[in-house]
Structure formats: structure tokens, C-alpha cells
TIDOMAR-930724 format. One line per 3 residues: number of its first residue (from 1); for each residue x, y, z of C-alpha. Coordinates in pm, whole numbers, always signed. Example, Ala and Ser with C-alpha at 12.3 -4.5 7.8 and 13.67 -1.06 7.14 Angstrom:
<rs>
1> +1230,-450,+780 | +1367,-106,+714
</rs>
This chain:
<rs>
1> +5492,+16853,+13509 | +5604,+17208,+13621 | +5662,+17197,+13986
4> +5779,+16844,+14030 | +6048,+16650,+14124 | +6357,+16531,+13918
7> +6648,+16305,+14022 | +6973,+16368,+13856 | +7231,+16083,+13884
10> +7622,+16249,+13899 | +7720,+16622,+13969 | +8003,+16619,+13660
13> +7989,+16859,+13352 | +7625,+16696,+13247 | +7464,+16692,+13627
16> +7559,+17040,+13672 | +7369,+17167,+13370 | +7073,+16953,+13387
19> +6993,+17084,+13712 | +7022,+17456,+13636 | +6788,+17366,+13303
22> +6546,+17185,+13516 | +6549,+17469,+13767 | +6530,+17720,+13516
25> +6153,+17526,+13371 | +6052,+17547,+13667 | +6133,+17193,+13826
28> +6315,+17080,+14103 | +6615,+16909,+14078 | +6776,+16669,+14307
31> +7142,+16585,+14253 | +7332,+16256,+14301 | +7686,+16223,+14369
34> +7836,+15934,+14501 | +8200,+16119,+14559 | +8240,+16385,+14782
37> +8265,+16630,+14555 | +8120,+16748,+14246 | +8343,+16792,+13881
40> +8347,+16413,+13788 | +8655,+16330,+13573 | +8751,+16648,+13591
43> +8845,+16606,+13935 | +9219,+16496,+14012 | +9332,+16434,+14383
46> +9680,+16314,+14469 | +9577,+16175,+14776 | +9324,+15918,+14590
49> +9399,+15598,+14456 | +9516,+15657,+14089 | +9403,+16002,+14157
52> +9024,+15903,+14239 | +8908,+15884,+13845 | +9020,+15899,+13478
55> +9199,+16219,+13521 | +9601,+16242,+13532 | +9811,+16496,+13689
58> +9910,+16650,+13342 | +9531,+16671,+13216 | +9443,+16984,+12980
61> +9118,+17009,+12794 | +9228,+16898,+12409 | +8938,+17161,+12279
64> +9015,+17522,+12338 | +8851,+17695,+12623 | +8659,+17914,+12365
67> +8452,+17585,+12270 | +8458,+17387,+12546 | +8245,+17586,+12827
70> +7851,+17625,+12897 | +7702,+17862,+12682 | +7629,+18131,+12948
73> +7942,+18109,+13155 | +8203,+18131,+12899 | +8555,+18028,+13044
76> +8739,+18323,+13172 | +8990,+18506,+12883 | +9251,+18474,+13166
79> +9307,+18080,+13129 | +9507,+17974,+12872 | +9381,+17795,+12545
82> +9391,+17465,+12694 | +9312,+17466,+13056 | +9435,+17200,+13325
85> +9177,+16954,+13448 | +9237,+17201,+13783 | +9182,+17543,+13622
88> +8864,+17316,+13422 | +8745,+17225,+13762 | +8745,+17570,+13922
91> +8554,+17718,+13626 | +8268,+17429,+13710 | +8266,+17565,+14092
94> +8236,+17918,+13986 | +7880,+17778,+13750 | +7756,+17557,+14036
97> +7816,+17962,+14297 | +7707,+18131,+14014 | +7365,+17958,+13966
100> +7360,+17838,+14354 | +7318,+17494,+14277 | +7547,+17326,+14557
103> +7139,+17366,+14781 | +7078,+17106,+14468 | +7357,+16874,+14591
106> +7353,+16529,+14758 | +7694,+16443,+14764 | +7840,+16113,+14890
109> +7520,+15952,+14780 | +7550,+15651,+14581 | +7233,+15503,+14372
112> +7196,+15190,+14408 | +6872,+15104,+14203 | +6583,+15306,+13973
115> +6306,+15158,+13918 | +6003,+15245,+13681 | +5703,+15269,+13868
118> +5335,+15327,+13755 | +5312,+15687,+13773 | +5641,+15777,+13941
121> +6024,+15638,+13991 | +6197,+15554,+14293 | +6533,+15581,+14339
124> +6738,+15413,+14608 | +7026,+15599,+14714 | +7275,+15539,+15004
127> +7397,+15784,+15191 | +7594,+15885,+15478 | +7246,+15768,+15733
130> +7222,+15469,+15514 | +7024,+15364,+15212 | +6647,+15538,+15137
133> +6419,+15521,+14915 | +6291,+15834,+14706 | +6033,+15939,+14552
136> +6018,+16138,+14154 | +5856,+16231,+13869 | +6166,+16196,+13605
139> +6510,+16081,+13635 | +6800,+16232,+13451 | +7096,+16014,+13416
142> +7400,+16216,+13427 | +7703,+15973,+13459 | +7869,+15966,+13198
145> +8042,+15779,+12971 | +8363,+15710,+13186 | +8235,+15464,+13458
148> +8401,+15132,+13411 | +8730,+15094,+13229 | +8720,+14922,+12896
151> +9020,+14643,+12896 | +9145,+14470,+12591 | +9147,+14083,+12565
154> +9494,+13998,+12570 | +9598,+13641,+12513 | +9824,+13540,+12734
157> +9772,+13801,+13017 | +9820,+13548,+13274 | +10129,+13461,+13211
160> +10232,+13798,+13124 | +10543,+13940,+13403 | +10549,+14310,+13324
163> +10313,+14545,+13500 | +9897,+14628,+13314 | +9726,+14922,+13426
166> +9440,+15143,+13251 | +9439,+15456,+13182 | +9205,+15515,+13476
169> +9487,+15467,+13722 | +9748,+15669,+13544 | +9857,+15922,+13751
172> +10200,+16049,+13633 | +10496,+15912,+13452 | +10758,+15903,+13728
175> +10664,+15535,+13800 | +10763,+15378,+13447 | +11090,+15611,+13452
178> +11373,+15422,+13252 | +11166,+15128,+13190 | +10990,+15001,+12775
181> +10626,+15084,+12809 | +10386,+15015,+12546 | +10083,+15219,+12555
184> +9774,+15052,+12381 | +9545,+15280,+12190 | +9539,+15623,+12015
187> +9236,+15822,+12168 | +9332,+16110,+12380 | +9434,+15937,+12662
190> +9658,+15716,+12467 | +9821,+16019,+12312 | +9865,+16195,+12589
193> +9990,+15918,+12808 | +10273,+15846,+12549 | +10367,+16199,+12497
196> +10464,+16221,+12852 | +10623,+15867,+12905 | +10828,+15936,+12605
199> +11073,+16154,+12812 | +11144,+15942,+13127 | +11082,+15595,+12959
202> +11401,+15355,+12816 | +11153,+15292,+12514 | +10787,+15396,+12445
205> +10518,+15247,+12206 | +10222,+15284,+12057 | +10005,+15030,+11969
208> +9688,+15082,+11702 | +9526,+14846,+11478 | +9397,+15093,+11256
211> +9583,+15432,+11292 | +9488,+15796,+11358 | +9514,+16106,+11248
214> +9679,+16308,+11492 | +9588,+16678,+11486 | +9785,+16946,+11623
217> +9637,+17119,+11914 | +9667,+17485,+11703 | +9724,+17588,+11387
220> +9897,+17899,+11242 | +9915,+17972,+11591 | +9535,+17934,+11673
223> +9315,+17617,+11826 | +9276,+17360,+11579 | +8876,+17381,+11666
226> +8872,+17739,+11544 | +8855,+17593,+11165 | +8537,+17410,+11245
229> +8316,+17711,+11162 | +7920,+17681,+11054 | +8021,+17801,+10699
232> +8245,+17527,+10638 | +8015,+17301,+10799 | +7803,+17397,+10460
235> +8033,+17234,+10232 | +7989,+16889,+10083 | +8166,+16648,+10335
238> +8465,+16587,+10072 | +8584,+16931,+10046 | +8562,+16969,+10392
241> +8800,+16726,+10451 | +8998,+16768,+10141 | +9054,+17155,+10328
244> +9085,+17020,+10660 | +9392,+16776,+10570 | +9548,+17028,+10422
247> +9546,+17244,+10704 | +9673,+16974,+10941 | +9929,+16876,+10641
250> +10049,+17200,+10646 | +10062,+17283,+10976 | +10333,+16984,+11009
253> +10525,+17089,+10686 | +10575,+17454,+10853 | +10661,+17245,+11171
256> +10950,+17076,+11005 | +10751,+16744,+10959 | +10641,+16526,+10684
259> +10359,+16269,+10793 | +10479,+16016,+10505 | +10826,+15998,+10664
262> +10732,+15915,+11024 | +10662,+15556,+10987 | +10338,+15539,+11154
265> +9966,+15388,+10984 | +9781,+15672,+10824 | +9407,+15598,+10736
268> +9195,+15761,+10514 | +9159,+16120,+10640 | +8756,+16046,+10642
271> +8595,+16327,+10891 | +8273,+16030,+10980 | +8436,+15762,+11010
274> +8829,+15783,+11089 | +8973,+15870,+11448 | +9129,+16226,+11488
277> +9291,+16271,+11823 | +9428,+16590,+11938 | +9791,+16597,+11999
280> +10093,+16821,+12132 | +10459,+16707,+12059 | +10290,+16309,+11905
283> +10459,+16358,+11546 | +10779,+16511,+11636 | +10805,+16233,+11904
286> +10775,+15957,+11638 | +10950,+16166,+11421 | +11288,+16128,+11634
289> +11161,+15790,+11730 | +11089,+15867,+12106 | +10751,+15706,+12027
292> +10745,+15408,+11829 | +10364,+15315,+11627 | +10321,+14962,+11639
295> +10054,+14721,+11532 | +9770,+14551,+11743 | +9916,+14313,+12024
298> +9881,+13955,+11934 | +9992,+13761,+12238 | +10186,+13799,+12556
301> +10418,+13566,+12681 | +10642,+13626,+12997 | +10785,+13942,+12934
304> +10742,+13982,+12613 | +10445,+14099,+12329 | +10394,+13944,+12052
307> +10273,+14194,+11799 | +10027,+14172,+11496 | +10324,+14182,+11227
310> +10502,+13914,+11408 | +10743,+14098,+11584 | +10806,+14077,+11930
313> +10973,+14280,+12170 | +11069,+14282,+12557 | +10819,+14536,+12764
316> +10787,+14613,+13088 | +10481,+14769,+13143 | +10120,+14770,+12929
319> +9921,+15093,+12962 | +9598,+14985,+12854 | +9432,+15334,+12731
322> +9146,+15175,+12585 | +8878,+15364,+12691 | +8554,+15330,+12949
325> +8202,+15136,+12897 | +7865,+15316,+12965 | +7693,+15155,+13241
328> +7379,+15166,+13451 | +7362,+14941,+13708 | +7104,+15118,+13909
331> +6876,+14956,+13662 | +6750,+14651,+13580 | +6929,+14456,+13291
334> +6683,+14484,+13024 | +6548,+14785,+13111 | +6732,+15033,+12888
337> +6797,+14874,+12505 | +7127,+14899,+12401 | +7270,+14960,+12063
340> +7606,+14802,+12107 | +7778,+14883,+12414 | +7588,+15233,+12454
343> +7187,+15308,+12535 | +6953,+15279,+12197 | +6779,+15616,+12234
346> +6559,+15866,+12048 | +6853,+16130,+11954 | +7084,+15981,+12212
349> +6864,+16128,+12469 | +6522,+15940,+12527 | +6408,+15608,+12577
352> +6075,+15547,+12348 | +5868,+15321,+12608 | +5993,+15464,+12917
355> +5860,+15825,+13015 | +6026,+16049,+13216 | +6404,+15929,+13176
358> +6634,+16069,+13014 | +7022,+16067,+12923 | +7279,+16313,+12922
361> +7666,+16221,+12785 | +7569,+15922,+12597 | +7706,+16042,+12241
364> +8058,+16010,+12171 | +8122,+16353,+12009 | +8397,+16459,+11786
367> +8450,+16784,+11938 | +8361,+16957,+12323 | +8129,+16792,+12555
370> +8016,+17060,+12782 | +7793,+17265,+12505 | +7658,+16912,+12360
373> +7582,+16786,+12733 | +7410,+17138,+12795 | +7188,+17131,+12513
376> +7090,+16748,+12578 | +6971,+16884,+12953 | +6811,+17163,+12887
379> +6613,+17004,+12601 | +6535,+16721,+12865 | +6387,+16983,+13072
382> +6145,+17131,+12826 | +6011,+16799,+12756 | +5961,+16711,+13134
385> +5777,+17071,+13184 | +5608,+17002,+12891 | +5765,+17270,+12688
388> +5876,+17041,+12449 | +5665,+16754,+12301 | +5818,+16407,+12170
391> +5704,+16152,+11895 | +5483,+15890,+11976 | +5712,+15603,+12119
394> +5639,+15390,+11774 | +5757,+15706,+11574 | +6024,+15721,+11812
397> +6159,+15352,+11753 | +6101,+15373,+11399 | +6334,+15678,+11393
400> +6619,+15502,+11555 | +6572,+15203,+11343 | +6633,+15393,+11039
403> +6913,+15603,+11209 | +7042,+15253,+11294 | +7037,+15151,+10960
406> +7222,+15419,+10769 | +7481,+15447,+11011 | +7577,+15047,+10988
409> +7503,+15093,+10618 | +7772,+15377,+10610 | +8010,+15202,+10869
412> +7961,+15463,+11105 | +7964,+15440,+11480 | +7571,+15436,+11606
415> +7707,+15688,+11911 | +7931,+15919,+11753 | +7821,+16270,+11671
418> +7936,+16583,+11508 | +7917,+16847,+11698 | +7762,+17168,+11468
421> +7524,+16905,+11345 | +7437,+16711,+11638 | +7414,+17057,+11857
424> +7190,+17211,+11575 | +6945,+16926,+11569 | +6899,+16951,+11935
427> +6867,+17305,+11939 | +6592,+17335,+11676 | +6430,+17109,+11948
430> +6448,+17341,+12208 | +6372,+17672,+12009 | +6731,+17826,+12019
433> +6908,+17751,+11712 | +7076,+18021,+11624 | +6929,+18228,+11340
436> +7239,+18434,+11194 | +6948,+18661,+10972 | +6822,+18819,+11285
439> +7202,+18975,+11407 | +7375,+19136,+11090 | +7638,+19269,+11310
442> +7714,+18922,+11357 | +7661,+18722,+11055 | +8057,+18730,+11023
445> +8142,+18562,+11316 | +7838,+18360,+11337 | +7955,+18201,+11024
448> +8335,+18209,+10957 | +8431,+18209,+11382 | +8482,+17924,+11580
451> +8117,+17790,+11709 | +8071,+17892,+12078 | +7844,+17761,+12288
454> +7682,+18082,+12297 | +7545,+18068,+11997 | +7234,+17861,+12167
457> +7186,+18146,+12350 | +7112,+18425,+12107 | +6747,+18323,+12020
460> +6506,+18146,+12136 | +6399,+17978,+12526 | +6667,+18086,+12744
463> +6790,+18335,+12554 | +7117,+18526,+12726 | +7185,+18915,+12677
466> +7547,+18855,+12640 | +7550,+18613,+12396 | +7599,+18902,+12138
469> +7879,+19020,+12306 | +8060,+18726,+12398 | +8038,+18574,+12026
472> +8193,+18917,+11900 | +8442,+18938,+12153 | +8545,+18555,+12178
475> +8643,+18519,+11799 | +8881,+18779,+11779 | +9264,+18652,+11770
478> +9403,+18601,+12143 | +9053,+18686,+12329
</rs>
């Protein structure tokens, strides 16, 4: 298919590299947008209505910038560890100049439907002269997995008097300044929404039904994400988390704080299966009870919440961080299968009976999305150039039945992913897993450092002649 035509649906972290992949085989990508801008959730604007998407003014990245950029435009030395969602969104203008992709671009250009065709797709799209028909050979959905806010049933939520917002149109804390806020659920959002209410609000809580484990941000003074290395990755999954809880354990004790003692649900520190959610200042907040852990809500009733323990107390204000759905509604219900509330595809990428579409940002991934999103595209590209080949669409199926199967079997999400593992399977489908034998020089980083994205682009298609350096130089302390 080298030559032709692909539509790419969104111009966030995913759009951006699926069109420099498809470019790069050879193809010619078309780009989506329905905002004026490109960046997606990484985009914050004061002047927009609860700052025009999920980002908050306060946003940093909660994976270092070492880990968390493409893999060959590594996120300048000069930012800090944890960039704002500002300093995030300038590095993703400096890769769209970089690789001239804005000529790719059709901002403020919603899609309204795709539909399969015999030979071909059509997308309708409306735009600025009104809506139009177009014509390609493969669509790439790019949108994401934050596109409609995922609300909590709450009993009683008609009757309730206090204020309910999600997460989505968080902005700042200023607004819930000396008032009790209770902030539902203990993703990143959730976290980081509490740790800055705490401050300004009268009370602050936080509400789980089954607990976290909240990591610290560093440890022993580096990003937590710098003890994910492949070596460790090697290890049965037991004594990698047996190691891992110690280092988070510790990091606390040398912090002045004992998990046991804070008064806060602690599951079973299970790397597959249990929720680990970055945090900054979480534990010492509940530690001197500026943050209060709380059950699941039960019912709400005038001002007050019922909780699952039978409490109740007087709030003001719910914060409903609860997360976002993954929705299409370009296409026709029935169209895509779903597994759950997310797309049933072949590696969280393809759709078995449907050729030429493909997904990028499905996979909820325990770790950085930019390098997992880049590897999804540009193994999507191969296969549209026909670089890449695919199973039959039976094999295919059968594939996710059984992947379907283990993962309810070991009470796993179907959609969530770990990162070295995940990244590695994809890469061995493009060509460019990384092959530590061939770079001796490097074997000790390769193994024991921090896994940068440009480790997909040592060997292999699309191979980079700075990966070497960049590896070398971006896993030594304070680079």
C-alpha cells in the first residue's frame, strides 16, 4: 500500500507519531483534530471552559522525562524530572517543527462518521467550510483514551446539595478554598487533585474501595521509574515485587513515615494486578491527617455522604476523579468488538475482520504512554506498507480469545499492560527490539538503566544514530 492515503483521527501524543511513522513508510498521512490546536490532554488553556480538557493548571508528567518522550526526540536535559503539562506541550511542538508535520494537520476538523467500505474508507469530517466526505486506504484512530468522563453511580445524587464535578473540569483549587471536599478515586488524577486541595480546603478526603499503593515520585533522590530496568524485568514476578516494596517501604521510612501508621487501606503490593499511583506529598498528607482515606460512598443525602463503613459526614463538594471511557462514535455501534469498556483487538492494536484500521492509546499502561503509543504507530505503519504481515483474522481472534482467557483467569485487567513487556512484544513486531549483544559498550545501561525509549531505536527499521549516545548519556545521575 506504499503511496496511499491514511486518515489519522486526533493530533495528541499518539496522532503525532503515527503520522511521522506513516510518513516515514512511505504513506501519506492526513491528520484530524477537532480543537484548534494539536497536544490533546496535554493542552491546558485558562481561557477554556475547565481549561478545554482533562488537564489542570498544576499538571506534571508522573513518569520522569527520561521515560516519558518519543524515542528519537528525547526531552531536553534542561526540563526538570517531571515536566508541566506546558513545558510537556512545547516539547510536542518542537517534534511536530522538527519532523514538519503541522503540512499533515487538519485542525478544527471534527469526524463525524468512518465507515468501512469495499476497498476503501470514507471518513466524514466537518470543518471550518462544512462537513465532506473523504476518501482512504487505512484509518488510524488516534484519540485516546480520555474522551468522555467516566462518572460513578451515586445513589442519591439528586438530592444531593453540595457541588459534583469530574476531574475533567478541575482547573485549580482556589474554588473549594475553606470548604470539606471529598475526592473520589486514587488514580493520578485523584492523587493529585487531593494533594493540592489539601492546603486551601476546611477538610479533604479520599475515597477508595480497594486502596493503592502510592509510590513516591523519586527514590534515593532519583525517579521512581529508574528501578524499572530490563534486568529486573528478568526476575520471577515475586521477587520483583518483594524488591520493589521494599524500595518504596524504605523510601518512606528514610522520609520519616511508616505506611502501617497512616490509617489508610493497603492491598496486596501485587505488580499485575494492584493499583500503584504516583504521588508527591500523598503519605505525609494523611500522615498529619490533611487527607483523610475513606471507604467507597454508599449514598448521598442532602448534604451529606453516606460512606461504605456507615459513617457519614457533611461535604461540600464531590470531585469525581474517576477516570474517562474509550469511545468511537464516528463508527457504527457494532462495528468495533469490545472487551469490556475498551476495543477487543489483536495486541491492543488491530481489529481481526476489519483491514486497514488500526488503534493507537487503547492499552492502559503501567508506566509512560508516549514510547508505548510510538511503537503501536509505527508498527501500524509497517503493516499498512506491507512491511509487516499479520495473522490470518481466525488466528487473530483465536489469539485474543486465549489472551482473554488467562487474563480473567488471573483477575487481570484485559487492557492493562506492562510497559518493558508490552513495548518488547511490539517491537519484535516491527524489527527493533533492542539486542543488548550487538553494543557491549552498552550492555550496562541497556540492562541495569532506566528503559528509554531509545532503546527501539538502536536496531532494526528506523534505526537512529543517536540512540547510542542518548542511552549512555541519559542514565547517568542528574542527565
Amino acid at each position: 500500500m506504499t503511496g496511499q492515503a491514511v486518515a489519522v483521527i486526533g493530533a495528541g501524543v499518539a496522532g503525532l507519531a503515527a503520522a511521522k511513522s506513516l510518513r516515514e513508510e512511505g504513506l501519506h498521512p492526513t491528520v484530524f483534530e477537532k480543537t484548534s490546536h494539536l497536544g490533546g490532554l496535554w493542552r491546558y488553556d485558562d481561557a477554556a471552559v475547565g481549561g478545554g480538557g482533562p488537564a489542570y493548571r498544576s499538571l506534571h508528567t508522573n513518569v520522569s522525562r527520561h521515560a516519558m518522550g518519543y524515542s528519537d526526540h528525547p526531552i531536553p536535559s534542561s526540563l526538570p524530572d517531571f515536566p508541566s503539562h506546558r513545558q510537556f506541550l512545547e516539547y510536542l511542538e518542537s517534534y511536530a517543527d522538527r519532523f514538519a508535520l503541522h503540512r499533515h494537520l487538519r485542525l478544527e476538523h471534527e469526524v463525524l462518521a468512518v465507515r468501512a467500505a469495499n476497498d476503501h474508507w470514507e471518513l466524514e469530517a466537518r470543518g471550518v467550510g462544512g462537513d465532506r466526505t473523504h476518501r482512504f486506504d487505512a484509518v488510524m484512530v488516534c484519540s485516546g483514551r480520555h474522551q468522555a468522563p467516566q462518572w460513578p453511580a451515586l445513589e442519591g445524587r439528586e438530592s444531593f446539595r453540595g457541588e459534583i464535578v469530574h476531574s475533567m473540569d478541575y482547573t485549580e483549587p482556589a474554588p473549594f478554598a475553606g470548604r470539606t471536599v471529598l475526592v473520589i478515586g486514587v488514580g493520578s488524577s485523584g492523587v493529585d487533585l487531593a494533594e493540592e486541595l489539601a492546603p486551601v480546603a476546611r477538610r479533604t478526603f479520599l475515597s477508595t474501595s480497594r486502596g493503592a499503593w502510592f509510590v513516591p515520585r523519586t527514590i534515593k533522590g532519583r525517579p521512581a521509574d529508574h528501578n524499572v530496568t530490563r534486568l529486573g524485568n528478568l526476575l520471577p514476578i515475586r521477587l520483583r515485587q518483594k524488591f520493589f516494596r521494599h524500595l518504596v517501604e524504605g523510601e518512606y521510612r528514610a522520609r520519616g513515615f511508616d505506611l502501617a501508621s497512616c490509617r489508610m487501606p493497603i492491598p496486596s503490593f501485587d505488580l499485575l494486578r494492584s493499583r500503584l499511583t504516583p504521588g508527591k506529598d500523598l503519605v505525609r498528607l494523611i500522615a498529619e491527617r490533611a487527607v483523610e482515606v475513606v471507604p467507597e460512598i454508599r449514598r448521598l443525602e442532602g448534604n451529606s455522604v453516606e460512606l461504605a463503613d456507615g459513617r457519614r459526614e457533611t461535604v461540600d463538594a464531590i470531585v469525581a476523579a474517576t477516570g474517562y471511557r474509550v469511545e468511537t462514535p464516528f463508527f457504527e455501534p457494532g462495528l468495533v468488538p469490545q472487551e469490556g469498556r475498551t476495543p477487543r483487538l489483536y495486541k491492543h492494536v488491530f481489529t481481526p475482520r476489519l483491514n486497514g484500521l488500526a488503534f493507537v492509546g487503547v492499552p492502559w499502561v503501567i508506566g509512560a504512554y508516549p514510547p508505548v503509543l510510538e511503537l503501536q504507530a509505527r508498527w501500524a505503519a509497517r503493516v499498512f506498507a506491507g512491511r509487516c504481515s499479520l495473522p490470518a483474522p481466525e488466528a487473530m481472534e483465536d489469539r485474543i480469545g486465549r489472551y482473554v482467557g488467562r487474563t480473567q483467569r488471573e483477575r487481570v485487567r484485559f487492557d492493562r499492560v506492562q510497559p518493558i513487556d508490552y513495548m518488547d512484544d511490539i517491537a519484535r513486531e516491527i524489527g527493533c527490539h533492542p539486542r543488548p549483544w550487538r553494543h557491549p559498550r552498552l550492555l550496562i545501561p541497556l540492562l541495569t538503566g532506566p528503559v528509554l525509549p531509545a532503546h527501539y531505536r538502536l536496531d532494526g527499521p528506523g534505526r537512529w544514530p543517536d540512540a547510542a549516545a542518548t542511552i549512555a548519556r541519559g542514565t547517568r545521575r542528574g542527565r
